[in-house]
C-alpha positions as CSV (number, residue, x, y, z in Angstrom):
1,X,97.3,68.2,103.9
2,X,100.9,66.7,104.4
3,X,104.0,67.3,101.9
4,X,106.2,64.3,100.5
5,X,104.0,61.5,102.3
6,X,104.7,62.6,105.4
7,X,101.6,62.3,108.4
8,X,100.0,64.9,110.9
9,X,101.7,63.7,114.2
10,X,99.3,62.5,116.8
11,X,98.7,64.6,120.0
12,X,100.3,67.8,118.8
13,X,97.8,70.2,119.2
14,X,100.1,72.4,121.2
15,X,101.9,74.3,118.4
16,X,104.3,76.1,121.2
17,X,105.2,79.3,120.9
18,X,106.3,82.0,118.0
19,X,109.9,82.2,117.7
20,X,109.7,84.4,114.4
21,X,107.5,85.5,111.5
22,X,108.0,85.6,108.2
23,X,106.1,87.5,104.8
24,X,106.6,84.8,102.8
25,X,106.0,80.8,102.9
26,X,110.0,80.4,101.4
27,X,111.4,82.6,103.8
28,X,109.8,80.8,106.8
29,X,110.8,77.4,104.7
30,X,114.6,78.5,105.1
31,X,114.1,79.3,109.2
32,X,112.9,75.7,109.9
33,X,116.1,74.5,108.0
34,X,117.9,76.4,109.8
35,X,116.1,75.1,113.0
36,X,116.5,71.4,112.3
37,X,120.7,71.9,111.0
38,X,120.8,73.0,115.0
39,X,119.5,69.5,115.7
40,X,116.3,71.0,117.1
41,X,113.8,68.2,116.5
42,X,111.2,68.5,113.4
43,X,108.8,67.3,114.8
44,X,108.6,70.1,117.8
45,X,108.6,72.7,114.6
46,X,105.6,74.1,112.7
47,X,104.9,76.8,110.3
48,X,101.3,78.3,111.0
49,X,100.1,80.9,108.3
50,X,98.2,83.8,109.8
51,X,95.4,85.7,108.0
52,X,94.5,83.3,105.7
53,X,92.1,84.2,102.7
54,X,91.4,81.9,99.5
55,X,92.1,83.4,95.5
56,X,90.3,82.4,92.8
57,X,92.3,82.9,89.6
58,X,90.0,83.0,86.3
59,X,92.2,81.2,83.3
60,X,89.8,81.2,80.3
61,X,86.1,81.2,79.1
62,X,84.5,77.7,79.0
63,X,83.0,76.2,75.8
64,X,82.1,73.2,74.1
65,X,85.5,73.3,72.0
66,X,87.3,74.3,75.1
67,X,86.0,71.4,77.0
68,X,87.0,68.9,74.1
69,X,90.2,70.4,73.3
70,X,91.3,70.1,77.1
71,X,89.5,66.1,76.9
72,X,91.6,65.2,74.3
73,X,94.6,66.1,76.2
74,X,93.4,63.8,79.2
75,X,92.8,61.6,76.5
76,X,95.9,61.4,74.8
77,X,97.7,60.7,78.3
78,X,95.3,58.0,79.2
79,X,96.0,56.2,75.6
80,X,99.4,56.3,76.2
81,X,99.6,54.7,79.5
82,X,96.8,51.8,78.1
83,X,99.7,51.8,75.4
84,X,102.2,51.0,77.3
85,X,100.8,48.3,79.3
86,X,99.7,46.5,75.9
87,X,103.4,46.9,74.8
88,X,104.8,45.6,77.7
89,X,102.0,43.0,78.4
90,X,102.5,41.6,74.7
91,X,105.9,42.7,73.1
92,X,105.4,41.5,70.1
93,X,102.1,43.7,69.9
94,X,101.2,45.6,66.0
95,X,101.8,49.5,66.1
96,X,98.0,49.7,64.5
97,X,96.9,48.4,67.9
98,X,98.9,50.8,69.6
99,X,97.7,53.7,67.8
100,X,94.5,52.7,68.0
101,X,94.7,52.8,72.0
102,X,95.6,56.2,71.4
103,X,93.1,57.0,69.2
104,X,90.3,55.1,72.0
105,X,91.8,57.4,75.2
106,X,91.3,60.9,73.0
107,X,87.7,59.9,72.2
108,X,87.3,58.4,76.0
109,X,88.9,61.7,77.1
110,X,87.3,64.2,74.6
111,X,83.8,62.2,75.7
112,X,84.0,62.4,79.1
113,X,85.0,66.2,79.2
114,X,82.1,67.2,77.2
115,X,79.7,65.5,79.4
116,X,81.2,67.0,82.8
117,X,81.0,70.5,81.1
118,X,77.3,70.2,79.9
119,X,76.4,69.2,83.5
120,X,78.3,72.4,84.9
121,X,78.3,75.0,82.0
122,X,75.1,76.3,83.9
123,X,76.6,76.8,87.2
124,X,80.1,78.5,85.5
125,X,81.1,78.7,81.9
126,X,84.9,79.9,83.1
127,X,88.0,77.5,84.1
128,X,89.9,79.2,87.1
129,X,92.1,77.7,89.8
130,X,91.7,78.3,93.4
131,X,94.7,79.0,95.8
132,X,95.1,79.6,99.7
133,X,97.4,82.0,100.9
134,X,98.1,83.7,104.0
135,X,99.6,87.3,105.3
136,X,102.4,86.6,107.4
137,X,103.9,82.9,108.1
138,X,104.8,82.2,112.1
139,X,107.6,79.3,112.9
140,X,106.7,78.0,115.9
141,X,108.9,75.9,118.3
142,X,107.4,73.9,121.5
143,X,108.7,74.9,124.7
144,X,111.3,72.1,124.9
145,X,113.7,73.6,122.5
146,X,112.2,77.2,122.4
147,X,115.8,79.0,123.9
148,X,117.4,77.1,121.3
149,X,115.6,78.5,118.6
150,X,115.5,81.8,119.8
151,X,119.6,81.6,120.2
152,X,119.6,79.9,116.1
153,X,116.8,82.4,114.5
154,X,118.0,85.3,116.5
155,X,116.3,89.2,116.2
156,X,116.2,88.3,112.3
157,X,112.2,88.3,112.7
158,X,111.7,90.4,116.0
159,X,109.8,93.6,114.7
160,X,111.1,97.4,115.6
161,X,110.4,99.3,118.4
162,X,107.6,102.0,116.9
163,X,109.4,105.9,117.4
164,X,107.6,108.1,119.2
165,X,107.4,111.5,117.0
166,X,106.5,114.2,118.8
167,X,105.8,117.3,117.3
168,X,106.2,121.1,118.3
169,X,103.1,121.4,119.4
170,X,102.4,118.8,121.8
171,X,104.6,121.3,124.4
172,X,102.3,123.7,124.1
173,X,98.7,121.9,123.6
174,X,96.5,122.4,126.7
175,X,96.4,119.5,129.2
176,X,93.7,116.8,129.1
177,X,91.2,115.9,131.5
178,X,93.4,114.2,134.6
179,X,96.5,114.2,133.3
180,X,98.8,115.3,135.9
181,X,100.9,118.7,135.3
182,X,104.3,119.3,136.3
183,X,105.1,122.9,137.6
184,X,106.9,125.0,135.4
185,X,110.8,125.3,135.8
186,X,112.0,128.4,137.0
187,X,113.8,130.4,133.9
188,X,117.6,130.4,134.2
189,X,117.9,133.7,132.9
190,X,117.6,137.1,135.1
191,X,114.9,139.5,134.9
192,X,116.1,142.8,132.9
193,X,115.5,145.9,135.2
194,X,112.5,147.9,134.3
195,X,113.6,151.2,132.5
196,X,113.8,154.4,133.6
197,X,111.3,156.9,132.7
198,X,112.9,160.0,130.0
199,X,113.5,163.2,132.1
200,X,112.3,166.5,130.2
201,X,113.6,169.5,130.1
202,X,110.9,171.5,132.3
203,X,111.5,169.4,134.8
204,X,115.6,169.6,134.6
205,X,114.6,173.3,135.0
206,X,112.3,172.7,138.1
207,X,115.5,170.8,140.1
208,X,117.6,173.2,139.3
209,X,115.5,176.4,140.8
210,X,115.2,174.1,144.0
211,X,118.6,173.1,144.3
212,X,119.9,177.2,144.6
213,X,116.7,177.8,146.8
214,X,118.1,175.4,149.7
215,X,121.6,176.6,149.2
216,X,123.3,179.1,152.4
217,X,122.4,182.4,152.4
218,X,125.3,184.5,151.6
């Protein structure tokens, strides 16, 4: 598919490389304008949609008066374009001829409609209109000029760094099957003496008795 005429340059199978990636289709849009106001070349530019996936959107229920009311619409357009080239064919055409052009592209229209819809009202009796959209959009830039449209686009589109959260018990969790183990830092803070065992009194009376045994004999 091109846009505004354009055609598929030949031998560009090579789309280069991601320079930056966008959620939307406009936002990517406003990256390649900024790309080509830095005189980067269009043609080494491309905007490659990732992800893609096709919607169906149901409109309305299809019927025989559906189907003729939407005909006569086609019609009315057609009449009006036979119209004008009758006016400007012959100017000095009568409006009954030009209304009755119009009048010949509602019936052709109407006709037509009703006939299409009787040959597909068994495979679908609803109108709906099918779109293609992608997840993310991805600007890419051949390698020619891909510095200078990392320096224009900048970390605009570069995603985060993911944080590591770690949690209170990962310090303490057992260690897995050939992980390596550090050893255990010594503590920084002194060992507290052990304390001393309470003294009773039969044994205060015990120390005593042998203290004035080993005294001097007077």
């Amino acid at each position: 598919m091109t846009m505004l005429g354009g055609r598929f340059p030949q031998g560009s199978d090579d789309l280069g490389q991601t320079v930056a990636s966008f959620p939307t289709y406009e936002a990517a849009q406003k990256a390649v304008s900024s790309l080509i106001a830095a005189d980067i070349p269009a043609r080494e530019i491309a905007i490659v949609g990732q992800g893609l996936r096709s919607v169906e959107r149901v409109t309305g229920r299809l019927g025989y008066a559906s189907a003729a009311r939407s005909g006569a619409i086609n019609g009315l357009l057609l009449g009006l374009l036979f119209s004008a080239i009758l006016v400007i064919g012959s100017p000095s055409v009568p409006i009954q001829a030009f209304v009755g052009v119009l009048f010949v592209g509602i019936a052709i229209g109407m006709l037509l409609s009703l006939i299409t819809y009787s040959f597909v009202r068994r495979r679908r009796d609803y109108a709906s209109v099918m779109q293609v959209l992608a997840d993310h959009y991805e600007v890419t830039v051949t390698s020619a000029s891909l510095h200078r449209a990392r320096q224009v686009l900048g970390p605009q589109s570069a995603p985060a760094p993911a944080e590591v959260v770690r949690t209170a018990d990962e310090g303490t969790a057992p260690p897995k099957y050939g992980e390596r183990v550090s050893p255990a830092e010594p503590s920084a803070e002194p060992a507290e003496p052990a304390a001393e065992p309470e003294r009773t009194g039969a044994e205060d009376d015990h120390e005593d008795r042998a203290r004035s045994s080993d005294g001097p004999a007077s």
